[in-house]
VMD Tcl script that draws the C-alpha trace (Angstrom):
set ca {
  {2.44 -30.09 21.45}
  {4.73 -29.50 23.87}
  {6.72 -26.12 25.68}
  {8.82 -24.59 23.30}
  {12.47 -23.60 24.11}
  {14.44 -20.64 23.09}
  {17.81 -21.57 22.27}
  {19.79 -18.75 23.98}
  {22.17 -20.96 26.03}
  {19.37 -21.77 28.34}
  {19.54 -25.72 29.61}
  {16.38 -27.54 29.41}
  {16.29 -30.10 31.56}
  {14.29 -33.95 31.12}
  {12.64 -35.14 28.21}
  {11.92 -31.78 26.56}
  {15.78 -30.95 25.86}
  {15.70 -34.52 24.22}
  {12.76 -33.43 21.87}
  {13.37 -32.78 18.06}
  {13.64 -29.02 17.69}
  {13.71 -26.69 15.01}
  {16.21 -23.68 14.90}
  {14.93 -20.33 13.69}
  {16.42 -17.50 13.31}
  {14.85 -14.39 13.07}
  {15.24 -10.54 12.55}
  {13.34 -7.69 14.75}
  {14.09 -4.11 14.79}
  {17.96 -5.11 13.84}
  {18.88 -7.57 15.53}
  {18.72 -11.25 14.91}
  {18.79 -13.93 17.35}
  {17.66 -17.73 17.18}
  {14.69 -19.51 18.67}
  {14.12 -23.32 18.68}
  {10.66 -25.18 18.10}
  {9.32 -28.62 18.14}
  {9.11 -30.30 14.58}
  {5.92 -30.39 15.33}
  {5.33 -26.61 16.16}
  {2.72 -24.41 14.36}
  {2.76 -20.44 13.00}
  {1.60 -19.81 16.71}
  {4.21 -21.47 18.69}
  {6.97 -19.98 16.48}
  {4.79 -16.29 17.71}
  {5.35 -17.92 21.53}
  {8.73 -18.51 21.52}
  {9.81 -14.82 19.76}
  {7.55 -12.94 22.58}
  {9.72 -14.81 25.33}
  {12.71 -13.56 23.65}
  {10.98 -9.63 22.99}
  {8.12 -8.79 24.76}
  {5.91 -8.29 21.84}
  {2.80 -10.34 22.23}
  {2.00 -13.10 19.50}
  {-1.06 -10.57 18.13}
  {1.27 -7.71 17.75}
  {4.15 -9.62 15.45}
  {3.76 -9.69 11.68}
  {6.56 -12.52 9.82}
  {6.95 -11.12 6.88}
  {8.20 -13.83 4.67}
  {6.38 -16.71 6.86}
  {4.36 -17.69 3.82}
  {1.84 -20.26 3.01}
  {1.67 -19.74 -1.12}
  {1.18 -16.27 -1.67}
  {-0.43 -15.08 2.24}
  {0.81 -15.11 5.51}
  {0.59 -18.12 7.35}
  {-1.96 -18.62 9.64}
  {-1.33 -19.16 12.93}
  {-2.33 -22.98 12.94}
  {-0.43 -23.46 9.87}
  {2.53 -26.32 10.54}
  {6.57 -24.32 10.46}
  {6.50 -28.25 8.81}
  {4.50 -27.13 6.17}
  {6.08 -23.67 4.79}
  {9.22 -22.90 2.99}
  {11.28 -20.94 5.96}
  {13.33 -18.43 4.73}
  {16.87 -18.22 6.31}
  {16.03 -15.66 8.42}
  {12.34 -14.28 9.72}
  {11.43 -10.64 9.32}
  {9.26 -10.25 12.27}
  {7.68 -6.94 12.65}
  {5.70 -5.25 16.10}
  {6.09 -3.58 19.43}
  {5.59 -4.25 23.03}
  {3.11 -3.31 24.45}
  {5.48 -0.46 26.69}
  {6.82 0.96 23.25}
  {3.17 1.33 22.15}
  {1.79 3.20 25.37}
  {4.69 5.79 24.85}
  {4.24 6.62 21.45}
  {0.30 6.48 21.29}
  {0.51 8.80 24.52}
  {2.66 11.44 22.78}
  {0.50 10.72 19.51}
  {-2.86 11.71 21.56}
  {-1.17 14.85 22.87}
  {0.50 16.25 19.48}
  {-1.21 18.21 16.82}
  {-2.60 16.70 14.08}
  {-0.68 17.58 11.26}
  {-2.75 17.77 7.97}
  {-2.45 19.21 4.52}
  {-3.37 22.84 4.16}
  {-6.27 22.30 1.89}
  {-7.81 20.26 -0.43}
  {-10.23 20.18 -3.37}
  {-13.79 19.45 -2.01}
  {-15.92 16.17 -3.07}
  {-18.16 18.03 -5.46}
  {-16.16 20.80 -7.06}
  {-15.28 21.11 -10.04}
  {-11.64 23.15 -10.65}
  {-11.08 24.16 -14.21}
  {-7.82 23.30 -14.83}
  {-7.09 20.30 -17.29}
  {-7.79 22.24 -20.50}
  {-6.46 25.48 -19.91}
  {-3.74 26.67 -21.90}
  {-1.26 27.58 -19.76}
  {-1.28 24.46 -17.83}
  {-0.98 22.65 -20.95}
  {2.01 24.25 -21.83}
  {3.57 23.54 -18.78}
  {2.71 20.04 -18.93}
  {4.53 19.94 -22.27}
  {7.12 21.23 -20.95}
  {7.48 18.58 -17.82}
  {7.46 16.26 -20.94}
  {10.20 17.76 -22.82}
  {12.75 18.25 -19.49}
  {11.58 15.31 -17.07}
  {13.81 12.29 -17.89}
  {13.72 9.42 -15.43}
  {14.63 6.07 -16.50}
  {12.08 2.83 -15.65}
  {12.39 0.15 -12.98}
  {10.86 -2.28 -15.54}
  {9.15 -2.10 -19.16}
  {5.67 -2.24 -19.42}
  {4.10 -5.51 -19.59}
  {1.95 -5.75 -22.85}
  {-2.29 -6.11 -21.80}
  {-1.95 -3.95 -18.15}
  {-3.57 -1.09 -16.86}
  {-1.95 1.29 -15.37}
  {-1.96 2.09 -11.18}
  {-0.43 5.37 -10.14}
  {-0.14 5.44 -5.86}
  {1.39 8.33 -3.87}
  {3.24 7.47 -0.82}
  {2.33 9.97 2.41}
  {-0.58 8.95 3.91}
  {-1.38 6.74 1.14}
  {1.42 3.78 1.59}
  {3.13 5.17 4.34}
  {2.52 7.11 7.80}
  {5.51 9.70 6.81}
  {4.98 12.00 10.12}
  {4.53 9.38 13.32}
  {8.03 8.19 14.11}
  {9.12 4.44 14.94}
  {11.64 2.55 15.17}
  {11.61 0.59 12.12}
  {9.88 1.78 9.01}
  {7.79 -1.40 8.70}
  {5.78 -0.15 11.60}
  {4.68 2.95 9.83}
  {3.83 1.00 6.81}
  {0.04 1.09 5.41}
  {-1.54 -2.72 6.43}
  {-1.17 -5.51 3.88}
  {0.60 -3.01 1.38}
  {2.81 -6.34 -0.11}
  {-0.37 -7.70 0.03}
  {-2.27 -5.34 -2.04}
  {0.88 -4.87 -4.88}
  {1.20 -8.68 -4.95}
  {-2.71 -8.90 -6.18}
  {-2.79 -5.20 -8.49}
  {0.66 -6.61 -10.38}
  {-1.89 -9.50 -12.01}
  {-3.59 -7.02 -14.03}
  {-1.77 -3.52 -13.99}
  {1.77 -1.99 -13.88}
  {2.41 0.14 -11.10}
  {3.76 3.46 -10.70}
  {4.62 5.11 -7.48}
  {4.60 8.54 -7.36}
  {5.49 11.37 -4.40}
  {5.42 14.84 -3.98}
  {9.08 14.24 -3.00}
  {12.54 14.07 -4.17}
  {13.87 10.64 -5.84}
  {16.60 9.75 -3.21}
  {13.99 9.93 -0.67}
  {10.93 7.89 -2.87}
  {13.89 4.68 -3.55}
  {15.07 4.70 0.08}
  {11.90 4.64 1.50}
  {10.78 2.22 -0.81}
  {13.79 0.03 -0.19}
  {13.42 0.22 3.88}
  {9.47 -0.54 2.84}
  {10.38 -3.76 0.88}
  {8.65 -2.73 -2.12}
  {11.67 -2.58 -4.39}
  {13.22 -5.88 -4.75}
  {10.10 -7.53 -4.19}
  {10.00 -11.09 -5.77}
  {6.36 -10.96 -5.74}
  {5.52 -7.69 -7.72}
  {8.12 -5.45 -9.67}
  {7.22 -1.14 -9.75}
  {7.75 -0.09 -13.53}
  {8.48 3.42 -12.80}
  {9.43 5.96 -9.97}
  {7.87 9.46 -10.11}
  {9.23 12.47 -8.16}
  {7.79 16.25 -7.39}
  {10.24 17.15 -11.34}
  {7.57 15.81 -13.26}
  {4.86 17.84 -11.28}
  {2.94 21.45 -12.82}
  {1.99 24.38 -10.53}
  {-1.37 25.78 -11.36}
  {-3.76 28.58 -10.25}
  {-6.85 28.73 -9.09}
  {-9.16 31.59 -8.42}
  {-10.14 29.63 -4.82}
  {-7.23 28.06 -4.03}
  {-4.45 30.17 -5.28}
  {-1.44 28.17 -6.76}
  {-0.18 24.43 -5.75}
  {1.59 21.53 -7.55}
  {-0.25 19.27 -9.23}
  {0.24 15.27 -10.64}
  {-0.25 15.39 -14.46}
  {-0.80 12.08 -15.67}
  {-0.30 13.26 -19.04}
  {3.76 12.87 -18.14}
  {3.08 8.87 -17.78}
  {1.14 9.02 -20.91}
  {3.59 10.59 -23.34}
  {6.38 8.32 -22.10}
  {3.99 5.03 -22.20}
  {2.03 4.86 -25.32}
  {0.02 2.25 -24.38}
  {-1.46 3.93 -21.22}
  {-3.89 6.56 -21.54}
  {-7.16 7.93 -19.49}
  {-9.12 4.83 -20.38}
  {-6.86 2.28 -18.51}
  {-5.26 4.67 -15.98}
  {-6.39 4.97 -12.23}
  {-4.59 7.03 -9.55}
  {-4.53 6.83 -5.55}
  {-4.19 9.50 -3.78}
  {-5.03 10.92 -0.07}
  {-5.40 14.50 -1.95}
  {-8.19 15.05 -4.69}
  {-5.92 18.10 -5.48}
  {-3.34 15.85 -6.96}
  {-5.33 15.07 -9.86}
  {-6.88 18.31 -10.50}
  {-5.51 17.85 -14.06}
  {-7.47 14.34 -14.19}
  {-9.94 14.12 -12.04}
  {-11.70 11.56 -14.18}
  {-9.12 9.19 -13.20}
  {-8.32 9.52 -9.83}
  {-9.46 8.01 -6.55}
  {-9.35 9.56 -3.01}
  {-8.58 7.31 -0.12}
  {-8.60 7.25 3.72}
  {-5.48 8.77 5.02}
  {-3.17 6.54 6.78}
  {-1.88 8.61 9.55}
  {-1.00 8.09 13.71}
  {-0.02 4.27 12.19}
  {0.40 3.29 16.28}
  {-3.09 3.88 17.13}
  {-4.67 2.71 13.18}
  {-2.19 0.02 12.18}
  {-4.42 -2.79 13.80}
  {-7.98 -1.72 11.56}
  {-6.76 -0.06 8.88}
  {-8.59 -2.02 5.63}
  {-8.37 0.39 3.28}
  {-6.39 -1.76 1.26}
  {-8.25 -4.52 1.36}
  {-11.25 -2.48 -0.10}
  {-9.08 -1.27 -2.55}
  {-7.67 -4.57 -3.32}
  {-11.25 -5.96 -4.40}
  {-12.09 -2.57 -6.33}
  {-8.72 -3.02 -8.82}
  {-9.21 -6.70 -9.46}
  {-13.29 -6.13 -10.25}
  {-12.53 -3.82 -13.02}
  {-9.52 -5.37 -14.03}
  {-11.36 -7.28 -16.99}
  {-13.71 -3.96 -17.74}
  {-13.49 -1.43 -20.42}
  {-13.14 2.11 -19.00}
  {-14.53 4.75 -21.05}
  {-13.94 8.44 -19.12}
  {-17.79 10.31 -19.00}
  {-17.97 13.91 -19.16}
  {-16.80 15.23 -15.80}
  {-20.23 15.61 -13.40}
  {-19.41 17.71 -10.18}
  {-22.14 15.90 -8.53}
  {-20.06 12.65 -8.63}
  {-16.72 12.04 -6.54}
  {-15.18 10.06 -9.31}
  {-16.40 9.70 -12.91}
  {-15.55 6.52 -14.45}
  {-18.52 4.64 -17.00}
  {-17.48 1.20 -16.86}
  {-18.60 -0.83 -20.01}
  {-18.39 -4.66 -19.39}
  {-16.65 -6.27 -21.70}
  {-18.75 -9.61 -20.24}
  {-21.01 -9.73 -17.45}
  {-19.43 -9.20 -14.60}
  {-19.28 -11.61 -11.28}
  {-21.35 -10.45 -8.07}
  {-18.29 -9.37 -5.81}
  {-18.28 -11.32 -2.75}
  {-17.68 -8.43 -0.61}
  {-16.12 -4.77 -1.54}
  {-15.55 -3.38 1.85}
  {-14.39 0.29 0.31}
  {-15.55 3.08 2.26}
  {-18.04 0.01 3.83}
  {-19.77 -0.27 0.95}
  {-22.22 -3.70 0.65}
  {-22.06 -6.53 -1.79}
  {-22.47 -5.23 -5.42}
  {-21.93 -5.73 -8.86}
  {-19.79 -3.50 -10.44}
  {-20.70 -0.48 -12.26}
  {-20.42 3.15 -11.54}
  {-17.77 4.71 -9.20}
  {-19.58 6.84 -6.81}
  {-17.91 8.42 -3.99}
  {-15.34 5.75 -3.06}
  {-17.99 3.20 -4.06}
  {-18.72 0.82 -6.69}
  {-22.09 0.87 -7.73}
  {-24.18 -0.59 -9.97}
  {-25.44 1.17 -13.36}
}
mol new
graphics top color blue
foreach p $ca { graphics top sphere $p radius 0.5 }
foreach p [lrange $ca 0 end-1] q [lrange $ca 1 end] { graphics top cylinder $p $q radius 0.2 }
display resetview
């Protein structure tokens, strides 16, 4: 394969300005510009010919929409091969932009959460009365309209943003780069077998925008059912931990009949979130300082593997056991594959069973 050539009204002379080329144009932090390719090029001279033009090496850039069927291209994939889109979303930093920000990252504060709920406690807060009132009450006043209707068969997947999806406190200068790795990824796979609900501590204008800049809304690959803002959240109180807001998944439940705590699972990067269900909620890494974690962060991944295993399994909720992280009995509605691999929380190789920790174990 020959030199590539960027087609920025730079002359080539000989036999290379004589070669078939291949325009591209692509889109980075903005701004678009063109480069040109053999016919013959790969995934990896396309890379080549976009760090002449900014800097940012080939293992740094991301094309978003450079698919081959529903993944990324590899890099020895043929541009011959793939469906190019009109114009490539190409996503990274130079190496310069990186030093800066991970230096001032290293030398600022990390910012964290006041408190949380620990791994083995139990907080009493699901049956009491009062919170039960107010939860009726969220149902009664909190009216947000659906993206989409539910899709008849699906579970249900409820996932916070902050730290979860999205590095909300590092700054960059495009929102892709503070996105969570292989997030379009993970929501392409999940949408097979559940209906997905995103829902943050935060107000609604902020939730669509940032979902918008993300690329989750409008996806053709995976459509969000429902947005969830901090209206349709209950304060309660705790002798240990005072007061704080809460995510009742009861809300969901009363406006979708068909979900309820034995098809429901929740990610979150605070156990306190689902205080009122702790049954069926999950706790996961934080995503935070997305400069210096961006490049082996695999949460998603993990997690990816976890939804699809118990996709096909009947979940009946166990009484709540303060000894365990997360409580879920899963009864096999066959027997189940050997998962090739369920790298959450580096867990090995195992069947799946009981939800330990962050785990799946076997029963």
């Amino acid at each position: 394969m020959r030199l590539f050539e960027i087609t920025r009204g730079r002359a080539i002379p000989g036999e290379m300005a004589e070669e078939a080329k291949t325009t591209v144009a692509v889109k980075w932090q903005g701004k678009q510009f063109s480069v040109s390719v053999p016919d013959d090029a790969d995934v990896a001279c396309l890379k080549r010919c976009i760090e002449a033009e900014t800097n940012v090496l080939p293992s740094r850039q991301k094309l978003l929409n450079v698919k081959s069927g529903p993944k990324p291209a590899d890099d020895d994939v043929l541009l011959s091969s793939v469906k190019l889109p009109k114009v490539v979303m190409m996503m990274g930093s130079t190496e310069q932009s990186i030093a800066t920000v991970a230096k001032a990252a290293e030398a600022a504060p990390e910012v964290v959460d006041d408190f949380d709920v620990g791994v083995n406690e139990e907080v009493d807060c699901r049956d009491r009365e009062e919170n039960q009132l107010k939860l009726r009450k969220r149902i009664d006043t909190y009216k947000v309209d659906g993206l989409n209707p539910p899709r008849e068969g699906k579970k249900l997947l409820v996932l916070d943003i902050d730290y979860t999806l999205f590095d909300h406190r590092s700054t960059a200068e495009v929102p892709e780069e503070l996105m969570r790795p292989y997030l379009h990824e993970f929501l392409t796979q999940a949408y097979q077998e559940y209906d997905i609900v995103i829902w943050s501590a935060t107000g609604m204008k902020w939730i669509e925008v940032k979902m918008r800049e993300l690329g989750v809304l409008g996806s053709p690959n995976f459509k969000i059912m429902q947005l969830v803002d901090h209206g349709a959240m209950i304060t309660v109180q705790t002798e240990k931990y005072g007061m704080f807001d809460c995510k009742p998944l009861g809300w969901l439940w009363a406006k979708y009949e068909q979900y309820s705590e034995k098809n429901t699972i929740m990610f979150d990067d605070l156990r306190r979130n689902f205080v009122m269900n702790p049954q069926n909620g999950l706790k996961i890494r934080p995503f935070r300082k997305a400069h210096l974690n961006r490049d082996t962060d695999r949460e998603l991944v993990g997690l990816t593997k976890y939804l699809l295993a118990i996709a096909k399994l009947e979940v009946r909720v166990a009484r709540f056991d303060p000894t365990d992280a997360f409580q879920f009995i899963l009864l096999t509605l066959h027997t189940p594959p050997p998962l090739a691999g369920c790298p959450i929380h580096g867990a090995e190789p195992l069947q799946v069973g009981k939800v330990h920790r962050g785990e799946v174990r076997n029963t």
